[in-house]
C-alpha positions as CSV (number, residue, x, y, z in Angstrom):
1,X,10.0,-21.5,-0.5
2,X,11.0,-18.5,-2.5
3,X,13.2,-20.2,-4.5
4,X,11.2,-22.8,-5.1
5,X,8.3,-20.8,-7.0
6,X,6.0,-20.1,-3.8
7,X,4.4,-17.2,-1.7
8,X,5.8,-15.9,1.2
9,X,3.6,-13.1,3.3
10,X,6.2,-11.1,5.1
11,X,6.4,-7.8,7.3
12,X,7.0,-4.3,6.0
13,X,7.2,-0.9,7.8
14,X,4.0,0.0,5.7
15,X,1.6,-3.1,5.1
16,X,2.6,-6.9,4.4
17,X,3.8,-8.0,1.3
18,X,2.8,-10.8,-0.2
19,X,6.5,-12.1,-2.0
20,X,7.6,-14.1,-5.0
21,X,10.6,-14.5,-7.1
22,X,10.6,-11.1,-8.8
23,X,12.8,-12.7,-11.4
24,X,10.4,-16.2,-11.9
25,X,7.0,-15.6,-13.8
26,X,5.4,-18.5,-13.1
27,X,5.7,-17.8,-9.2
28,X,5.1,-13.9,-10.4
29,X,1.5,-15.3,-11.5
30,X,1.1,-16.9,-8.8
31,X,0.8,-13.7,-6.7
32,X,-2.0,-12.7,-9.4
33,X,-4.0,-15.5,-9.0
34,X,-3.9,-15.7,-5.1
35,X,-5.0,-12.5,-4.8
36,X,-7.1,-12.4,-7.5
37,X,-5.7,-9.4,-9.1
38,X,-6.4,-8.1,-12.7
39,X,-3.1,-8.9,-14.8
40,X,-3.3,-5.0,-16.0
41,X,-2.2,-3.8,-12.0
42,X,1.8,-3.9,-12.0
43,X,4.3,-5.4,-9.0
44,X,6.5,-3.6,-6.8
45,X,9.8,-5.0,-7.1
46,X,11.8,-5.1,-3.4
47,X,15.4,-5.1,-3.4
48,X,17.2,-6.0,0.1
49,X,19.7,-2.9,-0.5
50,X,19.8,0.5,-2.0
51,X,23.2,-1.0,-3.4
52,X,21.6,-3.7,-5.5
53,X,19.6,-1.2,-7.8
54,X,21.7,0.1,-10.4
55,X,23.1,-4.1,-11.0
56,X,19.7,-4.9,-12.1
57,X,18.6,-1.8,-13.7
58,X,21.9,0.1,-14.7
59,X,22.3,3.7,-14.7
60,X,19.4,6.3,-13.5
61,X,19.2,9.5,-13.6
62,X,20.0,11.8,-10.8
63,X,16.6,12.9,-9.5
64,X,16.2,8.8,-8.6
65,X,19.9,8.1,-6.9
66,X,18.9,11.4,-5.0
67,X,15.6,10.0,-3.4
68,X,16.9,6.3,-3.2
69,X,20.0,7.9,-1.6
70,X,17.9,10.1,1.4
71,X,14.7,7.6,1.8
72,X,16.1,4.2,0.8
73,X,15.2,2.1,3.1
74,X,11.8,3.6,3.7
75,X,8.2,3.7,2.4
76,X,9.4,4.8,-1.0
77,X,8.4,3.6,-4.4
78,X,10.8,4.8,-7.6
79,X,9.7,3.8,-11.0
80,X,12.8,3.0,-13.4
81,X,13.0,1.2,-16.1
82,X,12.3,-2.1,-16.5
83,X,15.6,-4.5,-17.1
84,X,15.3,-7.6,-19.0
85,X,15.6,-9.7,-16.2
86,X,12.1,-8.7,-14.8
87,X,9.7,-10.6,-16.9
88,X,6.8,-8.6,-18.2
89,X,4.1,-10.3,-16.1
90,X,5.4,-8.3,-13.2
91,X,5.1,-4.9,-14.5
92,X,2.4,-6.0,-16.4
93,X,3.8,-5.3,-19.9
94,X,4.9,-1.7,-19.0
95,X,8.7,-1.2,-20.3
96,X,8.9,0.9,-16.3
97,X,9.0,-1.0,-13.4
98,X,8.2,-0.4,-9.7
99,X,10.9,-0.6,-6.9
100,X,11.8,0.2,-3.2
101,X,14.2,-1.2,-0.2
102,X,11.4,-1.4,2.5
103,X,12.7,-0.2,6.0
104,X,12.6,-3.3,8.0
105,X,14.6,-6.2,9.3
106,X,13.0,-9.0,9.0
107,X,12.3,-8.1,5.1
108,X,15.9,-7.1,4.0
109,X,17.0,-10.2,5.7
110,X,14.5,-12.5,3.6
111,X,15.4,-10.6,0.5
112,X,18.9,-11.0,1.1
113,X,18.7,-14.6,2.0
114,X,16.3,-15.5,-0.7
115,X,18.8,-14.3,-3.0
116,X,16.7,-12.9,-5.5
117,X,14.5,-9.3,-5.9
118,X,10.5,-10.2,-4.5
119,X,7.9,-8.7,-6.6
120,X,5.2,-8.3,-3.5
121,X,2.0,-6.5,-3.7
122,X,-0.2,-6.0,-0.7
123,X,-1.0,-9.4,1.0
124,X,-4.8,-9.0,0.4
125,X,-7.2,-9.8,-1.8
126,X,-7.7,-7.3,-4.7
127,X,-9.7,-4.1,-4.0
128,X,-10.1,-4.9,-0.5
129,X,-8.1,-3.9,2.5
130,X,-4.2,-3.6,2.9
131,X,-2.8,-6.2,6.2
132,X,-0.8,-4.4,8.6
133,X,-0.8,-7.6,11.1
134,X,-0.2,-11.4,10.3
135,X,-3.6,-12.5,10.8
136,X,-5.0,-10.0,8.6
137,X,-2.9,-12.0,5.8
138,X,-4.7,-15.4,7.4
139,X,-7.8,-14.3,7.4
140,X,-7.9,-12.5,4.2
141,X,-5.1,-14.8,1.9
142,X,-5.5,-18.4,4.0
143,X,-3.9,-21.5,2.1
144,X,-3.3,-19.5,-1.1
145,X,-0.2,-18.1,0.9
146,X,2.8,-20.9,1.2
147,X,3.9,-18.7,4.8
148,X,3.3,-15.9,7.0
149,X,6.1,-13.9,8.5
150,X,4.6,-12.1,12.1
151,X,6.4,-9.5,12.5
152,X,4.5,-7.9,14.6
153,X,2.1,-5.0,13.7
154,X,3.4,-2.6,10.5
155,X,4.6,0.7,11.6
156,X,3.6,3.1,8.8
157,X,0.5,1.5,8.1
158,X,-0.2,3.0,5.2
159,X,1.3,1.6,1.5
160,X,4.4,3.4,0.2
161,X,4.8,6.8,-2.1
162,X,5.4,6.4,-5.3
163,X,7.3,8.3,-7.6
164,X,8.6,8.6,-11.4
165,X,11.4,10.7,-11.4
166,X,12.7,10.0,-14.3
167,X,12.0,13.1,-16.3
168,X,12.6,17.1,-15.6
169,X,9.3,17.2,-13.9
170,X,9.0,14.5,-11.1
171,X,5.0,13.1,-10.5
172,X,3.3,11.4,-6.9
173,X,1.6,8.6,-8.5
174,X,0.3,7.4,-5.3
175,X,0.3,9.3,-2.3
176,X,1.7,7.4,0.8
177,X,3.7,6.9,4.2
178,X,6.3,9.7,3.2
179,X,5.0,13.2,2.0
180,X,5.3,14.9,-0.7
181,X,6.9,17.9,1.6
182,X,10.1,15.5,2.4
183,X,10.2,14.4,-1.2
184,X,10.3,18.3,-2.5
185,X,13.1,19.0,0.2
186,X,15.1,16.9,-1.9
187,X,14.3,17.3,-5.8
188,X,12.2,20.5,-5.5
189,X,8.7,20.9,-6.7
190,X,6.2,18.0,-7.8
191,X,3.3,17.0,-9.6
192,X,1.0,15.3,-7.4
193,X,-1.6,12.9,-10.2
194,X,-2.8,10.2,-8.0
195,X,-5.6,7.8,-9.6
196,X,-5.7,6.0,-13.1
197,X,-8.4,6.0,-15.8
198,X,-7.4,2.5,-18.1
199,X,-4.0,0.6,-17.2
200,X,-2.7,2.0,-14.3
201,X,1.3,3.3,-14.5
202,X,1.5,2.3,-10.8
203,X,0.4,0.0,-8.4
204,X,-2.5,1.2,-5.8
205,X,-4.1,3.9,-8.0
206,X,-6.8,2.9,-9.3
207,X,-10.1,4.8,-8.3
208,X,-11.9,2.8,-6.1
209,X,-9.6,0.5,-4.2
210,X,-8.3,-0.9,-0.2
211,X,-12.3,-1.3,0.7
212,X,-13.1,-3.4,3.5
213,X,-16.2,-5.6,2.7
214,X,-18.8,-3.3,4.7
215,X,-19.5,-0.6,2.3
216,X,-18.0,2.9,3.6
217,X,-19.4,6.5,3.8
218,X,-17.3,9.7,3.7
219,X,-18.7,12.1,5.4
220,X,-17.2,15.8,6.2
221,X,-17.3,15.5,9.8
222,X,-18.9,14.1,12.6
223,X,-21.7,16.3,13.1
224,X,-22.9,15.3,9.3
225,X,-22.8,11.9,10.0
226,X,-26.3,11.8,11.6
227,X,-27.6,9.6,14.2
228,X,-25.8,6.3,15.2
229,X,-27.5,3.2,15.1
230,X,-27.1,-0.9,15.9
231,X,-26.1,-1.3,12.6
232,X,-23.6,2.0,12.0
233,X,-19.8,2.1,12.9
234,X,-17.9,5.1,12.9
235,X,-14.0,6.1,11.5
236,X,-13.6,9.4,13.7
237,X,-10.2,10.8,13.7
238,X,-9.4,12.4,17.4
239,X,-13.1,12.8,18.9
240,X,-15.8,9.9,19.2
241,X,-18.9,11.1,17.4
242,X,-22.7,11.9,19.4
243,X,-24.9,9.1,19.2
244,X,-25.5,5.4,19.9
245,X,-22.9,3.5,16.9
246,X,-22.5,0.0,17.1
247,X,-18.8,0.4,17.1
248,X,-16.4,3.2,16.9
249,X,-13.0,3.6,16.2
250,X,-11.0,6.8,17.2
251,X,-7.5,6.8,14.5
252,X,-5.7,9.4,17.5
253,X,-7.1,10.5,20.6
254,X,-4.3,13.5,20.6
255,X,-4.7,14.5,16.6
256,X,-0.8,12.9,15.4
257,X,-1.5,12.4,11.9
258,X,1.4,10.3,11.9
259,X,-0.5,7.8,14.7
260,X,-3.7,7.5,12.2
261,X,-1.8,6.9,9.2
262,X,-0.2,3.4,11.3
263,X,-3.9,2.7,12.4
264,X,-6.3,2.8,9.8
265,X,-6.5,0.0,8.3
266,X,-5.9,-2.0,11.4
267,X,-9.0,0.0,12.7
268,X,-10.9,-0.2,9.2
269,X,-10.2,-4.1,9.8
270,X,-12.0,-4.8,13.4
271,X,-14.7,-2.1,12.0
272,X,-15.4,-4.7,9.3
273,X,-15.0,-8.0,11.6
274,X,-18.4,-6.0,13.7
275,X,-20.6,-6.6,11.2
276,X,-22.4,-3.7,10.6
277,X,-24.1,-2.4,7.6
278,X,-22.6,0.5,7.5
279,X,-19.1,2.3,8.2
280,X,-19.5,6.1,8.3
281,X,-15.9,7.6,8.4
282,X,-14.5,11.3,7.9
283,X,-11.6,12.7,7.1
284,X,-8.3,13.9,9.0
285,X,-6.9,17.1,8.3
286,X,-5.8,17.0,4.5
287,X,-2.1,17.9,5.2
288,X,0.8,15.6,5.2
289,X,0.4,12.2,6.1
290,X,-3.1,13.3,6.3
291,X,-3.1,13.4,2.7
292,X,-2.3,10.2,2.1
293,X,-4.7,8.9,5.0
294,X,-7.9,10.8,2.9
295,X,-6.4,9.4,-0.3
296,X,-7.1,6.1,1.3
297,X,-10.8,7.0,2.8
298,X,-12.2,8.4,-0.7
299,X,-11.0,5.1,-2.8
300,X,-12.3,2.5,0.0
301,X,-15.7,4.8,-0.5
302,X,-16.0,4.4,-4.0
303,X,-18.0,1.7,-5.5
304,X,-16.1,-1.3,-6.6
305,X,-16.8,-4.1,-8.8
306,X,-14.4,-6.9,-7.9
307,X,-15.8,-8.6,-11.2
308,X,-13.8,-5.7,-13.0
């Protein structure tokens, strides 16, 4: 299917991608239209080996071969620069280009059998949220995806970090499933500049974005949530709140930032299948994974206009 121009939906340790022919631009706008995603939000390219970077993109520069090198496979994005091969509709006319080797099986296998890198975004529909289970691709995706992969519910749950690390002073363009504290073990200090005003550089940063249908409050904590009510769910992190709610979801009973990360958006999902009005959620401690978890929280709260 791959190589014939069509969509594949297929596991990842952080959500499900949803995979074309990185290297084909007609199948390339395919994913666009299918998920009905502005032209101006660039791909992630996925490569089935660390190994196969440098033949597509040459040389890089030794801040990149050092993360690729320590967190390749993993929930790592690198920006490099964009070879010839990848058609423009992919990075959406930026001369970088996004790429990672995602940490699990059943992807590196398809990659590697397919024969060819997969530009795959998140297998939802634009702006909404990210699928971290095969029928979260059904329901969200249905017959504008050729297959779904089930591989079983995604590990990290959360999209990956990405990075440009191509100059002196590396940037987090989108905080994710591996923190910035692992990534300055390796290449020292960073510059953490998450969210995009015009054409975003990276994928996942604009302001308001992965927002399930039900509109979503942020709220500082339980106690300022206010009374539950038949229409009202709650997001809490490791205590449910007072009150009567209509449906709550706790992200971990025992406070491991590391088990919320992996469910919230599979809890964000069945909080939006209840059919509230409302979804009241607060924030995990802002350290992290956490980071990356709140990152999450404050885009699905903003307002977005899926007509932009």
């Amino acid at each position: 299917m791959l190589r014939t121009g069509g969509l594949v939906a297929f596991p990842t340790e952080t959500v499900y991608g949803l995979g074309a022919n990185a290297l084909d631009a007609r199948a390339a706008a395919r994913i666009f239209e299918a998920k009905q995603r502005p032209s101006f939000d660039p791909l992630i390219t996925h490569l089935a080996d660390a190994a196969d970077l440098e033949p597509l993109v040459g040389a890089v520069g030794p801040a990149v071969a050092a993360l690729a090198a320590r967190f390749w496979p993993g929930p790592l994005t690198l920006i490099v620069d964009r070879p010839d091969e990848i058609p423009p509709i992919v990075t959406s006319g930026l001369d970088s280009m996004a790429v990672r080797v995602p940490d699990h099986e059943h992807a590196r296998r398809l990659i590697a059998a397919a024969g060819v890198p997969l530009a795959a975004p998140s297998a939802n529909r634009f702006g909404q949220l990210s699928p971290t289970r095969a029928e979260h691709v059904v329901r969200g995706l249905g017959a504008a995806v050729d297959v779904v992969l089930d591989g079983g519910p995604s590990r990290c749950g959360i999209e990956s970090t990405i990075v440009d690390a191509r100059g002196d002073h590396p940037v987090v363009l989108r905080l994710g499933a591996l923190p910035v504290e692992e990534l300055e073990k390796v290449i020292g200090p960073v510059t953490v500049r998450p969210g995009s005003s015009g054409q975003p550089v990276a994928p996942g940063t604009l302001a308001a974005h992965y927002a399930p249908r039900t509109p979503l409050r942020l709220v500082s904590s339980a106690e300022s949530a206010g009374a539950g009510g038949p229409g009202r769910g709650y997001l809490a992190f490791r205590d449910r709140p007072a009150g009567d709610w209509a449906a709550v979801e706790v992200l971990s009973g025992s406070g491991d930032l590391t088990e919320a990360a992996a469910r919230l958006f599979d809890a964000l999902h069945r909080l939006d299948a209840v059919g509230v009005a409302e979804i009241v959620a607060e924030p995990v401690p802002d350290t992290g994974l956490g980071r990356a978890v709140n990152d999450r929280l404050r885009r699905a709260a903003a307002t977005w206009d899926p007509a932009i």
